[in-house]
KOLKOLTOR-146478 format. One line per 2 residues: number of its first residue (from 1); their letters; for each residue z negated, y negated, x negated of N, C-alpha, C. Coordinates in pm, whole numbers, always signed. Layout:
BEGIN
NUM) a) Z,Y,X,Z,Y,X,Z,Y,X ~ ... $
END
This chain:
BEGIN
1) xx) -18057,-17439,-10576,-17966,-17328,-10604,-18041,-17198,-10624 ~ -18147,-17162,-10687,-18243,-17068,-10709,-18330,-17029,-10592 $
3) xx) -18341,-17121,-10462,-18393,-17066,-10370,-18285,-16979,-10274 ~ -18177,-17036,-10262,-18073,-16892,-10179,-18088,-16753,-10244 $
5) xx) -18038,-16753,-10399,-18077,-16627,-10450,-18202,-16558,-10456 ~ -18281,-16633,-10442,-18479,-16570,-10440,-18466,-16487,-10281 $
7) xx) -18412,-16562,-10217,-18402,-16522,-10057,-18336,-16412,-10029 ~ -18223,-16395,-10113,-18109,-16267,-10100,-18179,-16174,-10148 $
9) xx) -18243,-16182,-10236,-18279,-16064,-10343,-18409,-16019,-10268 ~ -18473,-16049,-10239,-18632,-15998,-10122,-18568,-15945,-10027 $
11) xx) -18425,-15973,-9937,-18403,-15937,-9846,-18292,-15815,-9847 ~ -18224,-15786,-10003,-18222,-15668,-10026,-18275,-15601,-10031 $
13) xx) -18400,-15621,-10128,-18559,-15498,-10113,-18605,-15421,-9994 ~ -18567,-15580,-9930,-18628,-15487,-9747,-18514,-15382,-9722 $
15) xx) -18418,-15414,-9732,-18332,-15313,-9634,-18284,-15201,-9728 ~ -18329,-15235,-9865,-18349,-15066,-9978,-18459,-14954,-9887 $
17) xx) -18581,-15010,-9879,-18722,-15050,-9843,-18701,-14908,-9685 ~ -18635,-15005,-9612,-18604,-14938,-9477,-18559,-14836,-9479 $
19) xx) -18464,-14802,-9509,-18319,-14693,-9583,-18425,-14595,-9600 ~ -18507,-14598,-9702,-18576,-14459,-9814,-18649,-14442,-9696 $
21) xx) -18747,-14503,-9635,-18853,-14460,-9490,-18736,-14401,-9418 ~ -18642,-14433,-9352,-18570,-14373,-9262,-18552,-14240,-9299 $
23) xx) -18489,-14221,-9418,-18449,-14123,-9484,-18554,-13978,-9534 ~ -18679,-14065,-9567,-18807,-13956,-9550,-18823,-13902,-9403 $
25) xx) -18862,-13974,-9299,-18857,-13952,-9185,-18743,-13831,-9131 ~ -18632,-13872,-9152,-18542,-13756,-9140,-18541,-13621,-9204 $
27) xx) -18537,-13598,-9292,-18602,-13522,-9382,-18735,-13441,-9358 ~ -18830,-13534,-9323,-18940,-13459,-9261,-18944,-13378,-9127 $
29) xx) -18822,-13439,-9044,-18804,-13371,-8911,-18735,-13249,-8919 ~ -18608,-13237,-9000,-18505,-13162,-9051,-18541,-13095,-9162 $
31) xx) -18626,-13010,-9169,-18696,-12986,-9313,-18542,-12839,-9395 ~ -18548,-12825,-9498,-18434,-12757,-9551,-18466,-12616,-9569 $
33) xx) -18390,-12566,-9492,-18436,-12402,-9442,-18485,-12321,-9597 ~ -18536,-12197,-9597,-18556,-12133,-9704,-18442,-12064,-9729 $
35) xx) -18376,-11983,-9853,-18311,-11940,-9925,-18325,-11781,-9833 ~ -18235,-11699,-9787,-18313,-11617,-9752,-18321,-11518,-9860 $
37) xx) -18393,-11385,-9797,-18427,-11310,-9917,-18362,-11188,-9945 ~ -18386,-11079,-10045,-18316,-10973,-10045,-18330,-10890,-9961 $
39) xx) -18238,-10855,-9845,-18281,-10719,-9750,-18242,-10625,-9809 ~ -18359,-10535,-9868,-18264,-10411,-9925,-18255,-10313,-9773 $
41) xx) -18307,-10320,-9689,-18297,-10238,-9574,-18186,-10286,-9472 ~ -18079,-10404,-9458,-17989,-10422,-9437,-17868,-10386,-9500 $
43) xx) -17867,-10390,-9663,-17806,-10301,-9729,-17759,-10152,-9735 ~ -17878,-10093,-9729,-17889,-9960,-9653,-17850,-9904,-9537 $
45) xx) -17838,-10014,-9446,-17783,-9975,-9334,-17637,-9985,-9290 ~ -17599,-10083,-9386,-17444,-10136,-9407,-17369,-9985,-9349 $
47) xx) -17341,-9971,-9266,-17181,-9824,-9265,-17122,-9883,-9399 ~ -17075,-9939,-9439,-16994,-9914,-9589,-17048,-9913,-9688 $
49) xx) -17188,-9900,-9706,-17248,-9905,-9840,-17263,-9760,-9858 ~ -17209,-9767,-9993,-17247,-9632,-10065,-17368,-9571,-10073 $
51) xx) -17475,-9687,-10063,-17643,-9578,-10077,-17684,-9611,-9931 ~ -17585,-9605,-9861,-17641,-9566,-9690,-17649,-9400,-9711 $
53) xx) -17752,-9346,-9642,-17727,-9206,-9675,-17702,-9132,-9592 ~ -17595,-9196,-9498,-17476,-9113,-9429,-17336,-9137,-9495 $
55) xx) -17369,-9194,-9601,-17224,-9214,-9703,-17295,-9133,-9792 ~ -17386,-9045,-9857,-17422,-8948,-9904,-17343,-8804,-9905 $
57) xx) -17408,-8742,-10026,-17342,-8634,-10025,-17367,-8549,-10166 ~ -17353,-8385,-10172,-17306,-8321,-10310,-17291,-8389,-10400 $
59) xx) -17369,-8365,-10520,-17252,-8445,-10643,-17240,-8254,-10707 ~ -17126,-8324,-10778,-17073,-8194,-10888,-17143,-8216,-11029 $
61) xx) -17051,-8115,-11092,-17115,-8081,-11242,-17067,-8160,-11278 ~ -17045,-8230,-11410,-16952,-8310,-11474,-16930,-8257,-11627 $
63) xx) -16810,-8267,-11662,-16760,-8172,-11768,-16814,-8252,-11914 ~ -16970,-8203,-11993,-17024,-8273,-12074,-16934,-8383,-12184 $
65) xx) -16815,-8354,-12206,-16719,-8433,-12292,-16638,-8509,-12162 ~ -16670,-8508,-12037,-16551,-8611,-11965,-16649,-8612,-11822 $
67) xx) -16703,-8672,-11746,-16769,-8710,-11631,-16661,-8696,-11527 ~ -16527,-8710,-11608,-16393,-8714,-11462,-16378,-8616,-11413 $
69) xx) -16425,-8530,-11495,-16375,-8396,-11456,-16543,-8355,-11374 ~ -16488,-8313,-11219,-16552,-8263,-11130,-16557,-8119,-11092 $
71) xx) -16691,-8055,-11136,-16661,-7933,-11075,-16798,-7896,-10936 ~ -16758,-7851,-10798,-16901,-7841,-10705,-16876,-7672,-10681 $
73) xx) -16999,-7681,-10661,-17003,-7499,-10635,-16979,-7490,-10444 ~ -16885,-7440,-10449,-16860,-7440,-10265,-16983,-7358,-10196 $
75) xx) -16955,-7486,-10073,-17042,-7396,-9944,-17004,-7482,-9840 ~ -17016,-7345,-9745,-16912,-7385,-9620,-17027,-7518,-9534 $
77) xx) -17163,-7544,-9558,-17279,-7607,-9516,-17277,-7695,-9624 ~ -17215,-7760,-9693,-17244,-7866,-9792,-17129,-8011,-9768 $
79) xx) -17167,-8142,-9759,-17085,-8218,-9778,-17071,-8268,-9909 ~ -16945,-8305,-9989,-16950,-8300,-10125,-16885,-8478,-10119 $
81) xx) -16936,-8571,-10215,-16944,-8685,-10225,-16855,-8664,-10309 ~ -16720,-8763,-10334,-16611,-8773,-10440,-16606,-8913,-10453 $
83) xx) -16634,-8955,-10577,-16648,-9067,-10639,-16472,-9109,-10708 ~ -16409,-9230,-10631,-16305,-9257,-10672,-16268,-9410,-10711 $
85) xx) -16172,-9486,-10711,-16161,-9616,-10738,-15994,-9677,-10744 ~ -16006,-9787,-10715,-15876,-9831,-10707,-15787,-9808,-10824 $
87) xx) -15685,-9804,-10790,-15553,-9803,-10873,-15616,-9630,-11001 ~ -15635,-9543,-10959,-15713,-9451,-10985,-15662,-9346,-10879 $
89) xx) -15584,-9262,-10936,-15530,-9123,-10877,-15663,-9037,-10861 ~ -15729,-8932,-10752,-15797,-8845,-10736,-15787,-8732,-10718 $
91) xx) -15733,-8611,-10829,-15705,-8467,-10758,-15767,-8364,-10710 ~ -15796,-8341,-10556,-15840,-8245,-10572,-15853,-8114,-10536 $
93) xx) -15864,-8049,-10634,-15792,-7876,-10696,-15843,-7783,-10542 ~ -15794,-7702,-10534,-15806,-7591,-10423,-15802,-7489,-10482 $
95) xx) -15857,-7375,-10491,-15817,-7226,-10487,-15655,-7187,-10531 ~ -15644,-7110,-10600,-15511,-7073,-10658,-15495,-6978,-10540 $
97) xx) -15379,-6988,-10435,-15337,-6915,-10324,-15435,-7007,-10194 ~ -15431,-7108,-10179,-15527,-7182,-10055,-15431,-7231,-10080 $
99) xx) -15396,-7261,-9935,-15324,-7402,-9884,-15336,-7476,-9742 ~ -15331,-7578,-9752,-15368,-7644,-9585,-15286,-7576,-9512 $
101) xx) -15338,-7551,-9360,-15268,-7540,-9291,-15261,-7648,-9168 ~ -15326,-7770,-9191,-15325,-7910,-9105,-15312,-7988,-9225 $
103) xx) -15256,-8128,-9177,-15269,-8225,-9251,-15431,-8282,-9196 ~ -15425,-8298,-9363,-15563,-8350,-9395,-15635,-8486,-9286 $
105) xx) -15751,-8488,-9211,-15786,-8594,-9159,-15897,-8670,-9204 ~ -15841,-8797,-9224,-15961,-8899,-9284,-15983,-8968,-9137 $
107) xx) -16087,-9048,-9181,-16162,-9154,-9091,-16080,-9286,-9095 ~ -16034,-9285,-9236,-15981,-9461,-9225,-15852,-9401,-9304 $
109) xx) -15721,-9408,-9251,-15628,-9384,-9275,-15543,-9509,-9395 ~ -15585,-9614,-9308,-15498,-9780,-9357,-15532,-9804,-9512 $
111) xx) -15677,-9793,-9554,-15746,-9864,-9665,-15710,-9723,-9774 ~ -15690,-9615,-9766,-15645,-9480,-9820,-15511,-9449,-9791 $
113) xx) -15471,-9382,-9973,-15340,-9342,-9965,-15396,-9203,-9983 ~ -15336,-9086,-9922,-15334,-8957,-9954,-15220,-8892,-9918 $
115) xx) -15191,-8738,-10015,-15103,-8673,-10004,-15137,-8533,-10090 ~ -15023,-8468,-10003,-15049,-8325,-10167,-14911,-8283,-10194 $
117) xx) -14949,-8158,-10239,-14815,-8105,-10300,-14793,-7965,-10215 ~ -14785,-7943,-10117,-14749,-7851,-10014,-14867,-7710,-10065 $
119) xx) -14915,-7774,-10172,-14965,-7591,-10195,-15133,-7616,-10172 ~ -15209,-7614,-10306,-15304,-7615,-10316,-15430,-7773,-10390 $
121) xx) -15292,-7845,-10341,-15353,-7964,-10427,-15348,-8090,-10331 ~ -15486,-8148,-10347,-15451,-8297,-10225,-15479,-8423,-10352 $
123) xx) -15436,-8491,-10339,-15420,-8617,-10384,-15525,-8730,-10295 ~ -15586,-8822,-10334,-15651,-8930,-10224,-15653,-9058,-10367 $
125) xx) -15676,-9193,-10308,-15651,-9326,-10350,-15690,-9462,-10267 ~ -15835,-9479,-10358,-15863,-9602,-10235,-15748,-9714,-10249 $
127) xx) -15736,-9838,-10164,-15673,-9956,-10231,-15765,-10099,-10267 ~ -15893,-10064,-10240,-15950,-10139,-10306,-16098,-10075,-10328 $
129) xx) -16167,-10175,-10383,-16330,-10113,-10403,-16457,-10101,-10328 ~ -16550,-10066,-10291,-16636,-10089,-10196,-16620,-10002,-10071 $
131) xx) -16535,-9880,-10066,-16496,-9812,-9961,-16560,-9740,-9894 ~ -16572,-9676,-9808,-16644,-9522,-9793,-16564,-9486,-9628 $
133) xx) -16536,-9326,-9683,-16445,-9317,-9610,-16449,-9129,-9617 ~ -16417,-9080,-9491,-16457,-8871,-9486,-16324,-8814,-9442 $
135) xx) -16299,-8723,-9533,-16185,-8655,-9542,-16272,-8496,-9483 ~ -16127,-8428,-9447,-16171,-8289,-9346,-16085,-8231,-9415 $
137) xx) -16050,-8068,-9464,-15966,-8034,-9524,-15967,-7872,-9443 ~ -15873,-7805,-9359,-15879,-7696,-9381,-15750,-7635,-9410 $
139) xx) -15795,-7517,-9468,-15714,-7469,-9583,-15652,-7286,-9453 ~ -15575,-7222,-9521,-15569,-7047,-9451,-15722,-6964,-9529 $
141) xx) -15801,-7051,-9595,-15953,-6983,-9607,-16051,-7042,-9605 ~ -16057,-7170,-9623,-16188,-7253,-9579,-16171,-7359,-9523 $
143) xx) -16298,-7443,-9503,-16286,-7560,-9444,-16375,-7656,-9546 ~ -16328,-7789,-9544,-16430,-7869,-9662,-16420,-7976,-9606 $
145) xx) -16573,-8058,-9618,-16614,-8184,-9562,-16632,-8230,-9647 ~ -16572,-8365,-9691,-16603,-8471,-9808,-16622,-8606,-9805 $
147) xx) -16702,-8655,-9838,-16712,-8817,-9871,-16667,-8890,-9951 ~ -16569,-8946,-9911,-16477,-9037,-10059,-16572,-9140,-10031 $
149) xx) -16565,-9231,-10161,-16627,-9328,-10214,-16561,-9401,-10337 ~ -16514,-9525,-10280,-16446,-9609,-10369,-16568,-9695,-10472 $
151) xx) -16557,-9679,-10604,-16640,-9738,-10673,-16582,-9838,-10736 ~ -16662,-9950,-10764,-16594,-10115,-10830,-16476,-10123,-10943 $
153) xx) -16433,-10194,-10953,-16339,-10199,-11085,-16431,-10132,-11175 ~ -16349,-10024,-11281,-16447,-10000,-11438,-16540,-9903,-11370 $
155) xx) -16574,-9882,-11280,-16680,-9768,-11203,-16691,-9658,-11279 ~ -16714,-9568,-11198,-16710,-9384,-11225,-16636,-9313,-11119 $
157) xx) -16546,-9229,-11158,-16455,-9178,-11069,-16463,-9036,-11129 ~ -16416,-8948,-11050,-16361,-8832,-11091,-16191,-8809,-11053 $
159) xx) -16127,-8778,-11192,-15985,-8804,-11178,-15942,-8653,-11105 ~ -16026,-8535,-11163,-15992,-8416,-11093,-16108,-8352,-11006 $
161) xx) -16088,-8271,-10899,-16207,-8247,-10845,-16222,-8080,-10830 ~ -16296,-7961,-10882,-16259,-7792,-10831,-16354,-7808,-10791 $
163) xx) -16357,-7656,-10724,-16439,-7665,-10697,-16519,-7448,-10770 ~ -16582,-7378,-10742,-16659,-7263,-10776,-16658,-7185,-10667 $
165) xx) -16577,-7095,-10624,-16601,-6995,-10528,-16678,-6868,-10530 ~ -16809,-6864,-10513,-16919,-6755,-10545,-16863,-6608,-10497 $
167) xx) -16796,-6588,-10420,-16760,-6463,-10302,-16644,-6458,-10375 ~ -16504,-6515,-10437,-16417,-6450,-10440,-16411,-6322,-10582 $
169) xx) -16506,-6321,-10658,-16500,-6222,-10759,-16562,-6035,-10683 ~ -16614,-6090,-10624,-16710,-6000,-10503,-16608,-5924,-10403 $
171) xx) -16498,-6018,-10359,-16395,-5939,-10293,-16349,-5880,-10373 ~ -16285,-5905,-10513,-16155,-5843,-10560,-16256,-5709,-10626 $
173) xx) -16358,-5712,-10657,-16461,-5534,-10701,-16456,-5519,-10588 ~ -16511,-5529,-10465,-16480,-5438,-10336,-16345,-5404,-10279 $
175) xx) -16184,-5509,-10349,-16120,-5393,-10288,-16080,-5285,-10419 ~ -16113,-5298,-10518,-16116,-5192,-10599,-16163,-5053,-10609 $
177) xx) -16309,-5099,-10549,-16362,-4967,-10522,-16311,-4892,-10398 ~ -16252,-4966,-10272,-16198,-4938,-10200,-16104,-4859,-10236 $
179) xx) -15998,-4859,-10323,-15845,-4829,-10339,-15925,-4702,-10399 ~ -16014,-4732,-10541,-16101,-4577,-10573,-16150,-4505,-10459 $
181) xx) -16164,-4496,-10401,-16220,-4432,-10270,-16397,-4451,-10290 ~ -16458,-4511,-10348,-16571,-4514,-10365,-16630,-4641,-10281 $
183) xx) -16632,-4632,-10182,-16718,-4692,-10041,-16854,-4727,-10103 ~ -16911,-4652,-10115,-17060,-4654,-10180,-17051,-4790,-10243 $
185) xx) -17029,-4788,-10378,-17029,-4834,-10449,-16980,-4986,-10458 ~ -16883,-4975,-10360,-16789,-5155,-10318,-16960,-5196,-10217 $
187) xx) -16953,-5124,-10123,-17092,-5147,-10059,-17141,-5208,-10127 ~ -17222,-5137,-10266,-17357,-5170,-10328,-17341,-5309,-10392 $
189) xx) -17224,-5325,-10484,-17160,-5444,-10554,-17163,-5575,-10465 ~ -17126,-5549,-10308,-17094,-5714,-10215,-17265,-5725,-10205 $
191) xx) -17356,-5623,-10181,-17486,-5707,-10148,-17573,-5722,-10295 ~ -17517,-5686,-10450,-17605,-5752,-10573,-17469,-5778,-10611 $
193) xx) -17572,-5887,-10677,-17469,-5986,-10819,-17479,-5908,-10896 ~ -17605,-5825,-10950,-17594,-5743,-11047,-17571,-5568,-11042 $
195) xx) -17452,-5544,-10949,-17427,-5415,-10942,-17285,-5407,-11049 ~ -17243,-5273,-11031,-17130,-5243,-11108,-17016,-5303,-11132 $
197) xx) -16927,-5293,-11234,-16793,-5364,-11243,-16726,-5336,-11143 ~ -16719,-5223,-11163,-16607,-5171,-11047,-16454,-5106,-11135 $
199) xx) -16494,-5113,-11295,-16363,-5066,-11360,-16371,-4982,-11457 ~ -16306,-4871,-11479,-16331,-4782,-11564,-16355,-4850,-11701 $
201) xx) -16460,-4759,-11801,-16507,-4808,-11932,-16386,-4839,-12000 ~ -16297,-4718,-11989,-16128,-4725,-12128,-16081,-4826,-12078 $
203) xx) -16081,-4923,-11929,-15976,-5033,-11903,-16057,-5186,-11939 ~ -16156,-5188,-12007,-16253,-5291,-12083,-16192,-5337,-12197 $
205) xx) -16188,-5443,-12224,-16139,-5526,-12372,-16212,-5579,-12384 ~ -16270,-5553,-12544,-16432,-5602,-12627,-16368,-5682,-12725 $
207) xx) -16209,-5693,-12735,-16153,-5763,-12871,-16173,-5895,-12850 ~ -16282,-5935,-12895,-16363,-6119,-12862,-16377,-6115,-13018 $
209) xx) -16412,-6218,-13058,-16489,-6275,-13146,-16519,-6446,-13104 ~ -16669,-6440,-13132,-16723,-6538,-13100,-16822,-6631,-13222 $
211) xx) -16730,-6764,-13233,-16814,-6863,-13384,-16875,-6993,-13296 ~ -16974,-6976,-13449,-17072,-7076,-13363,-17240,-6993,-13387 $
213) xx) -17327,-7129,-13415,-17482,-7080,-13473,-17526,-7119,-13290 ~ -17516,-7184,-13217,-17581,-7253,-13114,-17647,-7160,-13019 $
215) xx) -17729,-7156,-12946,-17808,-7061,-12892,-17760,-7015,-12758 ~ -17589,-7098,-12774,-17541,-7057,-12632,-17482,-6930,-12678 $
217) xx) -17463,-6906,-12785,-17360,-6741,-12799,-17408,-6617,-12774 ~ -17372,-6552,-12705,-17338,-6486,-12612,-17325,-6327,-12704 $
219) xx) -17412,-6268,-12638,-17463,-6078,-12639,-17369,-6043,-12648 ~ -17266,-6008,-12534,-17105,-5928,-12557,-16992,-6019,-12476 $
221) xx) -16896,-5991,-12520,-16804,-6073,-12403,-16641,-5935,-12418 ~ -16646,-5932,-12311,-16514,-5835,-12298,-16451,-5901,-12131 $
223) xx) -16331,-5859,-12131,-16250,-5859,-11985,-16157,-5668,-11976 ~ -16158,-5713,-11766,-16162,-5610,-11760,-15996,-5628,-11691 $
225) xx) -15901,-5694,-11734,-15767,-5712,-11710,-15810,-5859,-11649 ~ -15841,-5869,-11575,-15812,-6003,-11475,-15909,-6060,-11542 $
227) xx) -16046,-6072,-11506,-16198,-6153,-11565,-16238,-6136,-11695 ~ -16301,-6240,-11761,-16367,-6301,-11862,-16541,-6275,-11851 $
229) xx) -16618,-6157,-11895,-16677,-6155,-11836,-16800,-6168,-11977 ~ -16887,-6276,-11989,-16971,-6303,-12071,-17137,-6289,-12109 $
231) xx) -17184,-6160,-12155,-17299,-6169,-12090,-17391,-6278,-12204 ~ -17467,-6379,-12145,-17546,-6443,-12188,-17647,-6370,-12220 $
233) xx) -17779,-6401,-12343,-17944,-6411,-12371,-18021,-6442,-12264 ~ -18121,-6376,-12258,-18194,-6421,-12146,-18277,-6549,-12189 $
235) xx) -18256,-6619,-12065,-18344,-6749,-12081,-18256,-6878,-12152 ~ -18160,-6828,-12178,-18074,-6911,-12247,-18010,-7001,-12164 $
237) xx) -18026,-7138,-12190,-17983,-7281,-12167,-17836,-7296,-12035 ~ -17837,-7336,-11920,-17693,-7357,-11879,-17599,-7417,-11983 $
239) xx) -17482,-7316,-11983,-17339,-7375,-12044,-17227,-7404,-11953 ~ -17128,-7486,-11956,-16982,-7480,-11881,-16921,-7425,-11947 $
241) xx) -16833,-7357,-11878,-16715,-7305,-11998,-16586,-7372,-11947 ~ -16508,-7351,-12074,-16409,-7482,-12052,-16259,-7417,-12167 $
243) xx) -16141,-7446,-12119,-16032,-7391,-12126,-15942,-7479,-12126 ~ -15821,-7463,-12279,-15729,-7511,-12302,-15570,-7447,-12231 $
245) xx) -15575,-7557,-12076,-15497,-7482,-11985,-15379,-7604,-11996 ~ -15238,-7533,-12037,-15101,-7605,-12080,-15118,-7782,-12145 $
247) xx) -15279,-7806,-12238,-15301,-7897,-12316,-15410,-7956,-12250 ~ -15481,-7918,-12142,-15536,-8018,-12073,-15691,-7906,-12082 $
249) xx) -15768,-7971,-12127,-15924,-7906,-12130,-15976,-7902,-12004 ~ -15990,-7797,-11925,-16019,-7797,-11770,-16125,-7655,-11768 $
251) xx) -16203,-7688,-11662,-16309,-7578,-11623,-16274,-7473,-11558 ~ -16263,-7369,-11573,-16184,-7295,-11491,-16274,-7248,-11401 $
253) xx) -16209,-7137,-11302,-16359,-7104,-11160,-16412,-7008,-11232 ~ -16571,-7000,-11253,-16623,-6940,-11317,-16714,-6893,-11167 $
255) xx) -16832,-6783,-11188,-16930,-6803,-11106,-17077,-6696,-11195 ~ -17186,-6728,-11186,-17320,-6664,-11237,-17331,-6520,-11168 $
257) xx) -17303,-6416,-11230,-17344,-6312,-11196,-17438,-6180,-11279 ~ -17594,-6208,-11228,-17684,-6143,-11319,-17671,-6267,-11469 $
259) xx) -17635,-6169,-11541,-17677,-6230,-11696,-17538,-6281,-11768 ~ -17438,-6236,-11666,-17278,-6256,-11691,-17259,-6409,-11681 $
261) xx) -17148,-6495,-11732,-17082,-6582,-11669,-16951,-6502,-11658 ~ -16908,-6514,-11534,-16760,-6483,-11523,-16663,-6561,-11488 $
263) xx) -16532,-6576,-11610,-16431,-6647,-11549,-16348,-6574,-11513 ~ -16279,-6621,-11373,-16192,-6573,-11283,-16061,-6565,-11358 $
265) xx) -16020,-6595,-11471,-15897,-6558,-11493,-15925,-6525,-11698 ~ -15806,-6470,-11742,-15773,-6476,-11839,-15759,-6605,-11946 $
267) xx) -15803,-6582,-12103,-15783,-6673,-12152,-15761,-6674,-12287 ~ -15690,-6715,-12414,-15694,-6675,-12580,-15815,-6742,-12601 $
269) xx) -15882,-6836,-12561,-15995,-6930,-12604,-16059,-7003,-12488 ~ -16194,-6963,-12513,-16301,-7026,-12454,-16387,-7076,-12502 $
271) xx) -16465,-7173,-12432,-16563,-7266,-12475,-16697,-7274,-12413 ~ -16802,-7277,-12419,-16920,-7255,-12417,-16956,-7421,-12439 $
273) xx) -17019,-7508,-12322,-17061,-7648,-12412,-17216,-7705,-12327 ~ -17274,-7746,-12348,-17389,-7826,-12324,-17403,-7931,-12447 $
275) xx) -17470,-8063,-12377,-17466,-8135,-12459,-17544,-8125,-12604 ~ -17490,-8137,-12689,-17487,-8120,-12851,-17464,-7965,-12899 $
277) xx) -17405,-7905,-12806,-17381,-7764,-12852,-17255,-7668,-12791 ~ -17183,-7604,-12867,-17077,-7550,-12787,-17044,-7443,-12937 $
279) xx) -17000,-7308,-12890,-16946,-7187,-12901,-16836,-7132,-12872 ~ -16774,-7119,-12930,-16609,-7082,-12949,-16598,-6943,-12907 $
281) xx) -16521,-6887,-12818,-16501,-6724,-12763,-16333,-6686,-12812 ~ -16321,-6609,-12878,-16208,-6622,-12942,-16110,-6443,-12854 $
283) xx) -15998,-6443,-12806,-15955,-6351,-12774,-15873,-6250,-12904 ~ -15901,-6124,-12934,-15899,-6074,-13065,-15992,-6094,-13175 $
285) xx) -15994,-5995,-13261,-16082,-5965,-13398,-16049,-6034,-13517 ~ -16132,-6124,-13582,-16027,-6178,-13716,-16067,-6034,-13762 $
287) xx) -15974,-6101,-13918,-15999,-5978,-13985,-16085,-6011,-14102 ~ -16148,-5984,-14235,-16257,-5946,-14331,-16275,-6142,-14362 $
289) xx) -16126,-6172,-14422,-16138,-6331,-14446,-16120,-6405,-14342 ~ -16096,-6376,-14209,-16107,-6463,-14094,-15979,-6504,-14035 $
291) x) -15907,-6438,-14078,-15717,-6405,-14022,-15723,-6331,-13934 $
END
């Protein structure tokens, strides 16, 4: 009885025995490919990757208390990169009096929702993440090339986008001096930043007061009906200035002229900010106790 089972059991061994050789053998012929590796230069080349650097572009300022808020200094030679994201509205601002006169053309219509509001405002919206995608915009005064860019869930987006028009403060003193009859002088103003106002001394308002120890405050600040016009210290630190417009803290179009910052419009309160520092511009004089 013990010799059948002695017999079975050796003659399992063998054909365990066989099996594992076969199985090395195979194995040795078929060897198991390598893992491949990181191409960062396939990455790069991806058309939809964001650090391809034909998906490149401008970045803007970002408003030191909010990154959403986008501001780029225009030029008709610049492509400006707009960082957006799903389920994430993108506005972005035009010129007060600009408006398209084409509808806007993107590259990828399907994966983007866009729209505006007939005037000066376009709207854009990826529908998912990982996008990249070029919007064309022309307006009855410029033209703008942009790179949308859908960033991951939780990303960085900019919810609003302005932009800084260097030339339009430059027109409105040249047609002033114009209407004065003073040619000369509109002349001299379009080719320096630092030529004349262009407005009589008596039509100046100096009624500012400005609080605050920070080294952003500011030599004089007066407006001359329309502009905010601030002259900075020399050597003194870049500031944004920033404005409580119908509740919403927004940058208004400012532009660097000489030692001035000038904002393009009127305001009761302005703000002066760099990070860990900001200066209050107050429209009117308190009085002795600060009423």
């Amino acid at each position: 009885m013990k010799r059948p089972r002695s017999l079975l059991t050796w003659g399992t061994l063998a054909l365990i025995a066989a099996s594992a050789n076969a199985f090395a053998a195979k194995t040795a012929a078929s060897p198991v490919s390598p893992i491949p590796g990181f191409d960062v230069g396939s990455i790069i080349g991806d058309a939809m990757s964001p650090v391809n650097p034909y998906n490149s572009g401008a970045d803007p300022v970002t408003m030191p208390g909010d990154a959403r808020m986008a501001v780029f200094p225009y030029s008709r030679d610049q492509i400006y990169r707009v960082m957006t994201a799903p389920l994430k509205l993108t506005t972005i601002e035009l010129e007060r009096g600009e408006s398209l006169i084409s509808e806007p053309a993107m590259g990828d219509s399907v994966q983007w929702v866009i729209d505006t509001d007939g005037a000066n405002h376009v709207y854009v919206k990826p529908t998912k993440p990982g996008l990249v995608n070029t919007l064309h915009l022309s307006t009855n005064k410029r033209e703008y090339e942009l790179t949308l860019v859908s960033s991951p869930l939780g990303g960085l987006f900019y919810q609003n986008v302005r932009f800084n028009y260097p030339n339009s403060l430059m027109a409105k003193v040249r047609t002033r001096g114009n209407a004065a009859g003073d040619d000369r002088d509109a002349d001299h103003a379009g080719q320096s930043d630092s030529g004349p106002i262009g407005v009589p001394p008596d039509k100046l308002n100096f009624e500012y007061t400005v609080s605050g120890t920070s080294s952003l405050k500011p030599e004089t600040v007066f407006d001359d009906g329309t502009f905010i016009w601030i002259r900075m210290p020399p050597r003194t630190p870049y500031a944004v200035p920033t404005i409580n417009d119908g509740g919403d803290i927004v940058s208004p179009n400012f532009i660097r002229r000489g030692p001035y910052i000038v904002i393009q419009r009127l305001a009761d309160e302005v703000k002066l900010t760099r990070p860990g520092e900001e200066v209050t511009i107050t429209r009117g004089r308190r009085g002795l106790f600060g009423f």
